[in-house]
LUMMAR-496765 format. One record per residue (C-alpha): z, y, x. Coordinates in steps of 0.05 Angstrom, whole numbers, padded with zeros to 5 digits, always signed. Layout:
<nodes>
ZYX...
</nodes>
This chain:
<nodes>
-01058+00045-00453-01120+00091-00444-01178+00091-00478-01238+00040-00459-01301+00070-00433-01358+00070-00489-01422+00074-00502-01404+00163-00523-01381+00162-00455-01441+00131-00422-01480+00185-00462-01441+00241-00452-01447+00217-00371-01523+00221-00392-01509+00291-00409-01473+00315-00349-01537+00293-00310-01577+00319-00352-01551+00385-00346-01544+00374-00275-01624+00373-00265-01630+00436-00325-01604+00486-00268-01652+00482-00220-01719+00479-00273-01679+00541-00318-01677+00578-00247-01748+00551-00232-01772+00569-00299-01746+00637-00299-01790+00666-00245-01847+00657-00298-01805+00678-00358-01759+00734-00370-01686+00703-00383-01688+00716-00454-01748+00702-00475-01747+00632-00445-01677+00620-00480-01691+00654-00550-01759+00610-00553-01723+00554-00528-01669+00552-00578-01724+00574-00638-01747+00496-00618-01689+00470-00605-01654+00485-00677-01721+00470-00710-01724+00400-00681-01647+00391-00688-01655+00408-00761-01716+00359-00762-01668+00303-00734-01616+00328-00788-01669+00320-00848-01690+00256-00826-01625+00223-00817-01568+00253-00870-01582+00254-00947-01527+00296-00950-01534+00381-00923-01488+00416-00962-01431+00453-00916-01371+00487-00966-01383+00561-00965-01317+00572-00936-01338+00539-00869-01386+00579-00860-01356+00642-00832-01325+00589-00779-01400+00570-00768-01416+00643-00764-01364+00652-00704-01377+00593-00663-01456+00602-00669-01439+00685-00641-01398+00662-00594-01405+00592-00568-01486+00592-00578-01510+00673-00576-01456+00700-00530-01456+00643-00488-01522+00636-00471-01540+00703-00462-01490+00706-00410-01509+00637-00375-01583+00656-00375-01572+00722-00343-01518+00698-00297-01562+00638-00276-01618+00692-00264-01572+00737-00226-01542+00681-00187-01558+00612-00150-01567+00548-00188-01514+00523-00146-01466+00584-00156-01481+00565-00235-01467+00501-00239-01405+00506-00194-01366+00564-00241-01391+00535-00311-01349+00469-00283-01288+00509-00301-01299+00505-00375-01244+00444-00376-01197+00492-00349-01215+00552-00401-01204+00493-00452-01137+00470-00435-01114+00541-00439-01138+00559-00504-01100+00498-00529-01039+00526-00496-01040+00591-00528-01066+00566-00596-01014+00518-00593-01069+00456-00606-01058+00409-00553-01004+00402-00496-01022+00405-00424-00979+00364-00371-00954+00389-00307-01015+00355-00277-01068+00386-00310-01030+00457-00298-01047+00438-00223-01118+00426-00234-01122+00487-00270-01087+00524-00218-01136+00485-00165-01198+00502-00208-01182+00572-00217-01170+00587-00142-01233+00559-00125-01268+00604-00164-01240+00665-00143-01250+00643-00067-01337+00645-00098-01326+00711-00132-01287+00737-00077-01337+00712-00020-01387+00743-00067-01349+00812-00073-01349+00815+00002-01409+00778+00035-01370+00726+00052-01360+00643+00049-01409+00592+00033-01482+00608+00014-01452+00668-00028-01469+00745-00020-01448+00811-00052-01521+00808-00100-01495+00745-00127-01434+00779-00154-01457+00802-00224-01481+00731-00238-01427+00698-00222-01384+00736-00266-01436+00736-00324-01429+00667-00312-01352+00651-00314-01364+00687-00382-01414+00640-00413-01361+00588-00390-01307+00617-00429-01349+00629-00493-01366+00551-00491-01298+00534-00483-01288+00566-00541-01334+00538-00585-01308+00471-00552-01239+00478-00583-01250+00506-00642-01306+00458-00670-01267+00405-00664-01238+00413-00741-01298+00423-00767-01323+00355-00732-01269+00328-00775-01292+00345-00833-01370+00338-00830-01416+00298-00780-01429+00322-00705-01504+00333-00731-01493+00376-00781-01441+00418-00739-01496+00420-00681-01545+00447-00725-01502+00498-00769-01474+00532-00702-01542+00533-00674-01572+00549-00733-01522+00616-00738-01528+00633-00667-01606+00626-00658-01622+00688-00700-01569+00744-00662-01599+00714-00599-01681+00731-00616-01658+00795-00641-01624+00805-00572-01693+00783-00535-01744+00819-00573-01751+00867-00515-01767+00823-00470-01803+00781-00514-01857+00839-00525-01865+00846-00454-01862+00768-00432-01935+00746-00414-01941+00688-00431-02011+00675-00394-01982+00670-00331-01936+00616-00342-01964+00558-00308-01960+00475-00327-01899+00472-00292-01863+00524-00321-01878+00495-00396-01857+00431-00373-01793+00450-00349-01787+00489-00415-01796+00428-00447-01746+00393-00414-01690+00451-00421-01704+00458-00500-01712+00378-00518-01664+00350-00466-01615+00403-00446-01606+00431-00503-01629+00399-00572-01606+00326-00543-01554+00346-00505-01515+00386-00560-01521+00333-00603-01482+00286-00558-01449+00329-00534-01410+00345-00606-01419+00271-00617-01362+00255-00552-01314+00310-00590-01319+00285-00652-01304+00217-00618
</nodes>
């Protein structure tokens, strides 16, 4: 019998629409801010009020020096790497386009279970993948040649920047999953942001001396708001709270 829908999934569905909305005000947000400097101030917030929530919540912050290399990888990867390559695929790219090709991230999953020999994958989810991984190349291909929906030639850098960023979540997706184990989903959230915040402001300091700041209007703020608090501070959290379930 499968498993009963729960409250984590109700959350996690809370998630998907939060991100949903995040595309659009990122792109929106992005004509006022250079793509790193809205993600490295974004995450400098976003750790600090994760961290906050951590404090307030768990006596207990100690992490085993061992782990910590593994937090080391999955904050490069999963949380510097990753969002690097979102944020300048999404500024290269539509918000459509985005959201479309980071939907793959299931299939990048399944296959690093394969090869890693974590998890098996039935005949019908080899389909899906198959399915999922065609459609994709029909969007990179339409964007290599000019051709198919609303996607053109310029579009093609993005959308490969992009199908990156999904692959380097994936990853961090399958390989936090023994370290949920072993400590809470909070205090994994916050250690792999917490190691991947500081290679990503290094990254941005370039365009963080050139951002200015005075002409980003209400609107921009409050859509930086939202992607910092919602999409990512609150969003991590639950979302590592639904693999550790």
């Amino acid at each position: 019998m499968g498993k009963q829908f729960s409250s984590v999934d109700l959350w996690l569905l809370g998630v998907v629409f939060i991100w949903g909305i995040n595309f659009s005000i990122v792109k929106t947000t992005l004509r006022e801010m250079s793509p790193l400097s809205f993600n490295s101030l974004r995450f400098a917030l976003a750790v600090t009020l994760v961290f906050g929530i951590l404090r307030l919540t768990e006596k207990d912050l100690t992490v085993e020096r061992r782990d910590w290399p593994k937090f080391l990888f999955l904050g490069f990867i999963g949380n510097t790497l990753h969002q690097i390559f979102f944020i300048k695929g999404i500024y290269l790219t539509t918000a459509s386009n985005s959201a479309l090709i980071l939907s793959i991230g299931p299939v990048f999953v399944a296959l690093l279970n394969v090869v890693f020999r974590l998890e098996k994958v039935s005949l019908f989810n080899w389909y899906g993948i198959l399915l999922s991984f065609l459609g994709v190349f029909l969007i990179i291909l339409g964007g290599a040649q000019g051709k198919g929906l609303s996607f053109s030639k310029e579009y093609l850098q993005g959308d490969l920047l992009t199908l990156a960023a999904a692959f380097f979540w994936s990853v961090r997706i399958v390989f936090s999953k023994p370290l949920l184990q072993k400590y809470s989903y909070l205090k994994v959230t916050t250690c792999i942001m917490a190691c991947g915040t500081p290679f990503l402001i290094l990254a941005s300091v370039k365009e963080l001396a050139h951002q200015d700041w005075s002409r980003v209007s209400f609107y921009g703020w409050l859509g930086f708001v939202y992607s910092f608090s919602l999409a990512i501070a609150g969003s991590y959290i639950i979302w590592h709270m639904g693999l550790k379930k």
